[in-house]
TORTI-752543 format. One record per residue: residue in one letter; x, y, z of N, C-alpha, C, O in turn. Coordinates in steps of 0.05 Angstrom, whole numbers, plus 5000, padded with zeros to 4 digits. Example, Ala and Ser with C-alpha at 12.3 -4.5 7.8 and 13.67 -1.06 7.14 Angstrom:
a526448865156524649105156526449345156528549345169;s525749555142527349795143525850015157526850235161;
end
This chain:
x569920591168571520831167570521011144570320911121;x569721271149569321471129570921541110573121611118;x570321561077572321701061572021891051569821951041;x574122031049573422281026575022261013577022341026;x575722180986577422100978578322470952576422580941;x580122520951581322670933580522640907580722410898;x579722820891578822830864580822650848580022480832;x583122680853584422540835585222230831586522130813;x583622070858583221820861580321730855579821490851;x578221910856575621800848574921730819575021860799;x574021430827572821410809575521290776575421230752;x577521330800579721070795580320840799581020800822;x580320610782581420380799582620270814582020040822;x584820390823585920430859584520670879584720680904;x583120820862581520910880579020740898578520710922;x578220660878576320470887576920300902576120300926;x578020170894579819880906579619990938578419880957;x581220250939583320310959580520460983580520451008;x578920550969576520680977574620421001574420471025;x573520180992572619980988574119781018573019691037;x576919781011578219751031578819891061579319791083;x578420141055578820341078575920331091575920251114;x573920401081571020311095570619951110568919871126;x573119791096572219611110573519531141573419311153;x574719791151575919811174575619941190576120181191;x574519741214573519921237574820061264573720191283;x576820001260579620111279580119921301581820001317;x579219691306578319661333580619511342580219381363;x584319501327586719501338587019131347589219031354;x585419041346587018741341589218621319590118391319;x590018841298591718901286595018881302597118761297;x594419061322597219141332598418941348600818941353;x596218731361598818551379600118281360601518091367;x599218371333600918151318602318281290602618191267;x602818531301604918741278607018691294606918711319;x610018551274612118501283614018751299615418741319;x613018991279614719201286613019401305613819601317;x610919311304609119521332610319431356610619581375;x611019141359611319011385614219021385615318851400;x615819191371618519241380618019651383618719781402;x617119731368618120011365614620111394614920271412;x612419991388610920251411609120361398606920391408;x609820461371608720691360606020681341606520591319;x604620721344602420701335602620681303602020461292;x603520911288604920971265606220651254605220561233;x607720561264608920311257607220051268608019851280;x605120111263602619831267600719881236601320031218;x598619751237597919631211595419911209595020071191;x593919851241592020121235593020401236591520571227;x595920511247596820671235597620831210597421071204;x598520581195599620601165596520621152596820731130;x594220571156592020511157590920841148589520921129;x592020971169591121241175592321441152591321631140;x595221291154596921541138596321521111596521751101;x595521291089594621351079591421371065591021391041;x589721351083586321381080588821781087586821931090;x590321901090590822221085591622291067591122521060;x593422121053594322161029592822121002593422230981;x590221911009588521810990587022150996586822300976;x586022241020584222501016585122781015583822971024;x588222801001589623030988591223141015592123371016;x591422971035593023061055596323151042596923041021;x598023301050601323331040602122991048601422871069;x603922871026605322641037608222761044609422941032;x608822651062611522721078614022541076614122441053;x614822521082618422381089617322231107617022001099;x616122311140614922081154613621971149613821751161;x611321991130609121801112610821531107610521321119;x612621591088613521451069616621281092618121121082;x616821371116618421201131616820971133617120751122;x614821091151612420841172611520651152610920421160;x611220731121609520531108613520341092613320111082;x615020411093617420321089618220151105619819981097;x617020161138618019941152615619701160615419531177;x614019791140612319481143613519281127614319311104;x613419081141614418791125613118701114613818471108;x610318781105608018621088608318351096608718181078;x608218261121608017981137604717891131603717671125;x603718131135600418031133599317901156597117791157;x601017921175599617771198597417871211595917721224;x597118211207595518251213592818251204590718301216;x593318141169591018071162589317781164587017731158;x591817561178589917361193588717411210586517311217;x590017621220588317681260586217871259584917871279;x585418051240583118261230580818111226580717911212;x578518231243575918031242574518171223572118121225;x575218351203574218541188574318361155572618321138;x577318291157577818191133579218491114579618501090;x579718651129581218841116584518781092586718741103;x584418791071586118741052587818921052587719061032;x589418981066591419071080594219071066596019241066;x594018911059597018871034596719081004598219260997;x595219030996593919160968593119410977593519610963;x591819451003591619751005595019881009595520101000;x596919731022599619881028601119890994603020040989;x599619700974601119760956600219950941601820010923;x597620120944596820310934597320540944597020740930;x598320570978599920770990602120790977602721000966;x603920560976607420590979606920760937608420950933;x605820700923605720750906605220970900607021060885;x602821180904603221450907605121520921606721660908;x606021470949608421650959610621610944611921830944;x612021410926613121370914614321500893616621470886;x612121670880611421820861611722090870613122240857;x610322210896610422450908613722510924614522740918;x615022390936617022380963619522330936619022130923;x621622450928624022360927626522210945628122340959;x626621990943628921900970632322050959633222190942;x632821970971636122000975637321860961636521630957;x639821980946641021900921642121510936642021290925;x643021580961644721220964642321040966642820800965;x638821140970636921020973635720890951634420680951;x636721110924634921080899636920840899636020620903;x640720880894642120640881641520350903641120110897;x641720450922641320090929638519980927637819740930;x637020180920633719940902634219920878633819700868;x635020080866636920030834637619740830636719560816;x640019790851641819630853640519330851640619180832;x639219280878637019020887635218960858634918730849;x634419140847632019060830633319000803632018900785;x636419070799636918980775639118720778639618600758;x640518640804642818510807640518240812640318060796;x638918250835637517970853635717810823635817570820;x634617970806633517860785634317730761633017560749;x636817820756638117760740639717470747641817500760;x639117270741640216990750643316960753644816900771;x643717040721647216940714648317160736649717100756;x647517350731648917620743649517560766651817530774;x647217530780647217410821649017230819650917230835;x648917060801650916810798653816790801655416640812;x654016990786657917170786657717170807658416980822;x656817390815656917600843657917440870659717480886;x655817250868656117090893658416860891659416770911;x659016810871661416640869663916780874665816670887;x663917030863666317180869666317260899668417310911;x664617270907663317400938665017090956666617110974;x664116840943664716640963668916620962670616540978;x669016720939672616700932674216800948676116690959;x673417020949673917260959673417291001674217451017;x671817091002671317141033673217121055673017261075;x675016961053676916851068678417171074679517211096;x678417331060679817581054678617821065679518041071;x676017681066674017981083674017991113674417771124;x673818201127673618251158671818011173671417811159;x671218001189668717781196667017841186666217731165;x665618091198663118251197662418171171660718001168;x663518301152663518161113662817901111660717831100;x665117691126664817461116661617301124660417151108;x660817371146658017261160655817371133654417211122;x655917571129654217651101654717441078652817421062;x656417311074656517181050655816941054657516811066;x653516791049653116541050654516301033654816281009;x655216141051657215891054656015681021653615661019;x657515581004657015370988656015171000657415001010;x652515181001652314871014652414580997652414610972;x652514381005652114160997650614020974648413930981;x651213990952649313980930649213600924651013430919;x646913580926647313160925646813130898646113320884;x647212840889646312780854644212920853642612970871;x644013000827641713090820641012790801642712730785;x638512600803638912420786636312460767633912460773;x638012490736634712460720631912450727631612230737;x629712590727627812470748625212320711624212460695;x625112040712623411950695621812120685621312340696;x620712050661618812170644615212040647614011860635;x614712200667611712110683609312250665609712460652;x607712150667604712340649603812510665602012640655;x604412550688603612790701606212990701608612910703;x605513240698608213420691607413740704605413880703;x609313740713608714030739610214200732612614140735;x609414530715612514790720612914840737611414890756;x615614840734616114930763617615280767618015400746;x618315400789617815660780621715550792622315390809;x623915740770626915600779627115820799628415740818;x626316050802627516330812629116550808629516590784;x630216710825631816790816635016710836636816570826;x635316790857636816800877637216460889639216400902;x635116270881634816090900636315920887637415760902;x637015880853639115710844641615770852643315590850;x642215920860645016020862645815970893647915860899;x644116060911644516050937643315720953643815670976;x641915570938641315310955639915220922637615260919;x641515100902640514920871638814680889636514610882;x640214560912638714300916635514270925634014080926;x635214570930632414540932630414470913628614300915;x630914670890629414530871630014200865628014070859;x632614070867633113910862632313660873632013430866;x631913840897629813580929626913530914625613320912;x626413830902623613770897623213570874621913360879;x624513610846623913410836624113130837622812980822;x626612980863626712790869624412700887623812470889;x623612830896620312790922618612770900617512550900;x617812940876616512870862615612730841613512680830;x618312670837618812360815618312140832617811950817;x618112090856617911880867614711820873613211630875;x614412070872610712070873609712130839608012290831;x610911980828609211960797609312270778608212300756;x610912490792610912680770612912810763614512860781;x613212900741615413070727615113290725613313390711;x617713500746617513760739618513800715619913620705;x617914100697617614140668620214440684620014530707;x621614490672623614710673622014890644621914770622;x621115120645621115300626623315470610623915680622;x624615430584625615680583625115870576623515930558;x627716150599627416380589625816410609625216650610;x624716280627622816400664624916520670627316460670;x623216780676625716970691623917020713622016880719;x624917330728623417350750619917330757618017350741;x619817300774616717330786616017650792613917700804;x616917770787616118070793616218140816617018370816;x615718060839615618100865616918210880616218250904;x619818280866622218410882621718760870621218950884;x622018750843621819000838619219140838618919380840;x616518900835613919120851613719160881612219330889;x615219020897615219080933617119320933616919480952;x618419350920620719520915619719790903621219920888;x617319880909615720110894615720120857614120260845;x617619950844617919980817615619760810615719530800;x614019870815610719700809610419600772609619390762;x611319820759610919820731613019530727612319310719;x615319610733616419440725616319180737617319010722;x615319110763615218870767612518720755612518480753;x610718860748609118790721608918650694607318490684;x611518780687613718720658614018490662613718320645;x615018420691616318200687614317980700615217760706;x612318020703610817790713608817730679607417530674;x609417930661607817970637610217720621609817560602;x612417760635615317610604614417320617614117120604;x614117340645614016920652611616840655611016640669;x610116970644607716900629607116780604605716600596;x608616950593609716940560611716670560611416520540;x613216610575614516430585614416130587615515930578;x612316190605610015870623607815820605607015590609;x606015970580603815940566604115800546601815800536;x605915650528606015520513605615210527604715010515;x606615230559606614980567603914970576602714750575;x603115140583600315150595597815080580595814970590;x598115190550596415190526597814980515598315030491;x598914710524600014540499596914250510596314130531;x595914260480594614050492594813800488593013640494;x597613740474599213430475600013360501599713130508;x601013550518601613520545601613770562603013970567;x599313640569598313910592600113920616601413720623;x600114120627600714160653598614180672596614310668;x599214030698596714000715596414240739594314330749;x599114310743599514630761602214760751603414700730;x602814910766605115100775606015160801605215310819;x608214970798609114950836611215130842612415200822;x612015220864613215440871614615310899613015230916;x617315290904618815250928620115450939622115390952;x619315750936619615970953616116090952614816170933;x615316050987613716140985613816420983611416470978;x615416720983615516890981615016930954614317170949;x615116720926615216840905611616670898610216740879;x611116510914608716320905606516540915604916550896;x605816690933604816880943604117080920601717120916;x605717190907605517390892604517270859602917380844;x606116980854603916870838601716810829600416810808;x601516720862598216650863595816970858593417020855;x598417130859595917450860596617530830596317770827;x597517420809597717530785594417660771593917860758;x592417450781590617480761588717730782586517830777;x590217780804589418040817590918330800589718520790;x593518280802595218480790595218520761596418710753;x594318420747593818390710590718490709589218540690;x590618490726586118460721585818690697585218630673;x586218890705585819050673587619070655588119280644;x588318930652591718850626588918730611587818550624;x587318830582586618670575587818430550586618260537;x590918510551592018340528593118030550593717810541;x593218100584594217900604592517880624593217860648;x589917890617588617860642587817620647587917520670;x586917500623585817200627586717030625585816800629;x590117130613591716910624593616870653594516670664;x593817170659593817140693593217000703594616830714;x589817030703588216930719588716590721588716450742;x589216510693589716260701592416050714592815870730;x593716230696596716230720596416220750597516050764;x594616430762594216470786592816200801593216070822;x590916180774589915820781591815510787591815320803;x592615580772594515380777597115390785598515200779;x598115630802600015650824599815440843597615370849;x601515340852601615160879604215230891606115320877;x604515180922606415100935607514930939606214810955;x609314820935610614560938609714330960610014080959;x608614490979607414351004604514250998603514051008;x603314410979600914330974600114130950598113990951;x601914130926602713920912603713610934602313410930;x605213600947605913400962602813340986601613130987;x602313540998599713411018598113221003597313001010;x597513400970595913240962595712980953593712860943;x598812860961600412660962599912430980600212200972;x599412490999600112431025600312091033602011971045;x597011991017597611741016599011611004600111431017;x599911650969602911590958604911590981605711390993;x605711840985607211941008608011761034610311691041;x605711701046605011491068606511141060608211021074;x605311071037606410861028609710861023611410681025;x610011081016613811061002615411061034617610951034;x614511151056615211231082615510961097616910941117;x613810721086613210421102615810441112616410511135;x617710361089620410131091623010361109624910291123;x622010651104624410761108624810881140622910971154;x627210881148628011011176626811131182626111291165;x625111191217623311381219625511611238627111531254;x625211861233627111981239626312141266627012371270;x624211951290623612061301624412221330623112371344;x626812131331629212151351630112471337631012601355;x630012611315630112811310628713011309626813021293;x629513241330627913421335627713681317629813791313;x625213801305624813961285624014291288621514311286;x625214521291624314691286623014871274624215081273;x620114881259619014951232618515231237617215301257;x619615431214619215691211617015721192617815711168;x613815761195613515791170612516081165610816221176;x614716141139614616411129612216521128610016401127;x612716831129609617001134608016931105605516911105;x609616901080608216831054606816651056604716661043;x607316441071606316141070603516121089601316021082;x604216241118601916271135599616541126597216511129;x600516711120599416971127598016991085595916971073;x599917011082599817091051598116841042595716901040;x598716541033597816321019596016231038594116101029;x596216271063593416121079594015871087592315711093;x596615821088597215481082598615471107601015401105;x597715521134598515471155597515161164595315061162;x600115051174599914711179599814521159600314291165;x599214591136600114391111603114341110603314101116;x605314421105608614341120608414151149609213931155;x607614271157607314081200607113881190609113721187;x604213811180603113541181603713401152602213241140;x606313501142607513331117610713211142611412981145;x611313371149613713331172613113131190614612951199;x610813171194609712911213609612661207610212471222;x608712651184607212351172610512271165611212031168;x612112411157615412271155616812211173619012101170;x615512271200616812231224618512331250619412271272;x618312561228619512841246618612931268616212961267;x619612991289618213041319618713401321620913501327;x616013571316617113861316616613911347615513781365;x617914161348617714291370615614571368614314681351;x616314611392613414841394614815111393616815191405;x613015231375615115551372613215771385611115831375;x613915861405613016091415612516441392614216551378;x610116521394610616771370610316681343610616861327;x609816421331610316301306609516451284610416471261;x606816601300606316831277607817101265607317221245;x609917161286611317371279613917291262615417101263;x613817531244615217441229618617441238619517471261;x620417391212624017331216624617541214626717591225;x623017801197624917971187626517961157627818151148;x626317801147627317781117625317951099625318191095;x623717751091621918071074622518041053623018271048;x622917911031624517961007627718171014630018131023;x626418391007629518501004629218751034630318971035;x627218651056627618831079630318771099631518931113;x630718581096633718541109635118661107636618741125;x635318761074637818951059636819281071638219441083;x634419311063633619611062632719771088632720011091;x631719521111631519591139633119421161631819311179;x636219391160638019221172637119211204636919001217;x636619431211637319471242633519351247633519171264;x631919381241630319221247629418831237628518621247;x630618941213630518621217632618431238632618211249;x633718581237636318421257634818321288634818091298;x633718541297632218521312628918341311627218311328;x628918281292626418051293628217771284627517561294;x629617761271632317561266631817431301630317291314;x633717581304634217461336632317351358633117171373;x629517471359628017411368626817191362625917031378;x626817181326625716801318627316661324626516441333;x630116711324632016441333631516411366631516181375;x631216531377630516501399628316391412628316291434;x626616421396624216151391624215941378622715751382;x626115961358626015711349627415531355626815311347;x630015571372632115451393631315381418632715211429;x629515471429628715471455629015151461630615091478;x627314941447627414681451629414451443629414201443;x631914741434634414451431633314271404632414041407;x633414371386632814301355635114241347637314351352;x634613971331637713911315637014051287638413921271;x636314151281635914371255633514521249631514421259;x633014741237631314941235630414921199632114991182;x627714831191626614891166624215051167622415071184;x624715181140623415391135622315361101623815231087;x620215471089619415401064619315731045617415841036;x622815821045622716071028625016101035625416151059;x627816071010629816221002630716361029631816271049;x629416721019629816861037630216851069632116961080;x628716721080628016641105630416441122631216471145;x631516191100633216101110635816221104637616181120;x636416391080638916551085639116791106641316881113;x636916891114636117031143636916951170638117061189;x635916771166635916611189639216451200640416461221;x639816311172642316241178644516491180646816431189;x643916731174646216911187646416921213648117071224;x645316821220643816841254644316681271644116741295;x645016451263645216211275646815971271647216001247;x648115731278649315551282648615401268649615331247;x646315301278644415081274643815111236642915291223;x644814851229643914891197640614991193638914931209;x640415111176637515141165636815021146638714891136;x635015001137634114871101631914911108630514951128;x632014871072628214831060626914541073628614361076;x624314471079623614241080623914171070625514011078;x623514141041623414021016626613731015627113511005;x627813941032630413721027630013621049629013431038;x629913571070630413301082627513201085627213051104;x625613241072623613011064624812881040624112651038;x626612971018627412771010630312641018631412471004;x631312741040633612511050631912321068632812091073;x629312411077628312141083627611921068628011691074;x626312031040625411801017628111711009628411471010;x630211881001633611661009634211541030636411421029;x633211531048633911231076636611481076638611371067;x637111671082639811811097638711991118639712201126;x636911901124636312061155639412081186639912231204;x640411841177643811791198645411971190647311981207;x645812181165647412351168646912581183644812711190;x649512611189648612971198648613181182650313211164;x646313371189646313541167647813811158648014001173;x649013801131651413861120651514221126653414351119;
end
């Protein structure tokens, strides 16, 4: 693809970047039959080589518009289409160098600015979400339906039991949203991983991952805050009485954006080189455990095989598309005994998005429905998924309990595979 890029991007470092990227795309639209929202809306505009177009115009001094800044608003940064691009076009990082000038150029609408406001200072803030949703759950019995389906249900929280003091020691990333709306996940994880010889390390003072308020166009500031849990995680990282061997993450939505710190810091020269290593030693929870597998295998001898139970696996666009880590979850599900079923579309995404549920309802709703509809097709006694978001998405949607893997691979290492799930 030819550029001419605008004086005022040359010879900038998103110019470049963004320059670099646009030549590496040849149009040739294998893009569009795996854009979630091309294959609902039609429109060229709302596919990957569209958004593609609009801004390689804005990069060469074209006017940005209100429609610019729709089409590139309803991509879900699924990235799917950057598995399916035989180009290798970086497609994410170029939309974050669009959404970012339009950002800057386009004023939205006063109820537009408060509810990103709103998202980027309430979802981050731990205690805060924490109120919110407690008063939210008090209060439900009192709300219309419509209300009450929005508020997700208190699930089930099991012992949390001490997990031993092992010589191998993993941070773990707590979140923001995910203690409050499902604690046992982290809690699954460190019981799965105490059993396999290691101790997650809790940091204090980890606050957000940045990822909500840089998807959220507030780029600067989701910066800040990938700069504070940095500041955060580096004493554990730099301790050399007891090292840390990674950084595990049980929302892939937030392990995604981790793993790209030492992309997003690159010219921070006071955080670049410790990005970079952060970024090193990000993991997913799935990939800490694969690397398990034979431990894993062995702890599995004595216990119930739960193969009479049929499995639905969602795995989030972060996990496939973003981390690359397509089928590492399957074949951890498997070796425990789990019998999955086959999901039609697996690549397309739920519609969650971090905070696209909130900011584009009427489309995500519409890809909502369509995953449950694949993922039900085979009569599943439950639906897992490896990201927060995804299963509070999903379960607005549906009957069928959802969860993280993470927890019922460890109700299998508890021999409670006979309950039903809560």
């Amino acid at each position: 693809m030819q550029t001419r890029l605008d004086e005022r991007f040359q010879n900038t470092p998103q110019g470049r970047e963004a320059e670099t990227i646009l030549r590496s795309c040849v149009h040739c639209g294998f893009c569009l039959a795996t854009c979630p929202t091309y294959q609902l809306s039609g429109n060229e505009l709302d596919s990957p080589r569209g958004r593609i177009y609009l801004i390689k115009q804005l990069l060469e001094g074209s006017q940005v518009t209100r429609k610019t800044q729709l089409h590139l608003d309803r991509c879900l940064t699924c990235r799917a289409c950057e598995s399916t691009c035989p180009s290798g076009v970086d497609y994410a990082r170029l939309l974050d160098i669009g959404r970012n000038e339009v950002e800057q150029t386009i004023m939205r609408s006063p109820i537009e600015r408060m509810l990103r406001f709103t998202l980027r200072k309430v979802l981050p803030n731990r205690g805060l979400f924490a109120f919110l949703l407690k008063s939210a759950r008090l209060t439900r019995p009192l709300l219309p339906k419509r209300l009450q389906r929005m508020v997700p249900t208190q699930p089930k929280i099991r012992q949390n039991s001490p997990p031993a003091n092992h010589s191998r020691r993993i941070l773990i990333l707590q979140g923001c949203v995910q203690p409050a709306l499902n604690p046992d996940i982290n809690h699954a994880a460190k019981r799965v991983l105490d059993k396999l010889g290691i101790t997650l390390v809790e940091a204090q003072q980890a606050g957000c991952c940045g990822a909500l308020a840089y998807h959220l166009d507030a780029q600067p500031e989701g910066l800040d805050a990938m700069r504070r849990l940095i500041d955060a995680w580096w004493r554990y990282i730099a301790d050399p009485d007891k090292p840390i061997e990674a950084i595990v993450v049980t929302a892939s939505g937030c392990g995604v954006t981790v793993k790209d710190y030492g992309h997003l810091l690159r010219h921070d020269p006071a955080y670049a080189e410790k990005a970079a290593r952060v970024s090193e030693l990000a993991k997913d929870i799935g990939e800490i455990v694969a690397a398990e597998l034979p431990e894993l295998t062995r702890l599995l001898e004595n216990r119930p095989v739960p193969e009479a139970e049929a499995i639905a696996f969602h795995a989030p666009c972060t996990l496939q598309h973003g981390q690359r880590l397509d089928g590492v979850v399957e074949n951890i599900l498997k070796t425990a005994g789990f019998r999955l079923t086959r999901i039609a579309e697996a690549h397309l995404c739920c519609g969650s998005a971090g905070t696209y549920s909130i900011v584009q309802p009427h489309i995500a709703r519409q890809l909502r429905d369509r995953k449950i509809a694949a993922l039900t097709r085979d009569d599943p006694a439950i639906v897992v998924t490896a990201n927060i978001g995804c299963q509070m998405h999903l379960q607005n949607g549906t009957q069928l309990p959802v969860r993280h893997w993470i927890e019922i691979l460890d109700r299998v290492l508890c021999g409670e595979t006979g309950d039903r799930y809560p």
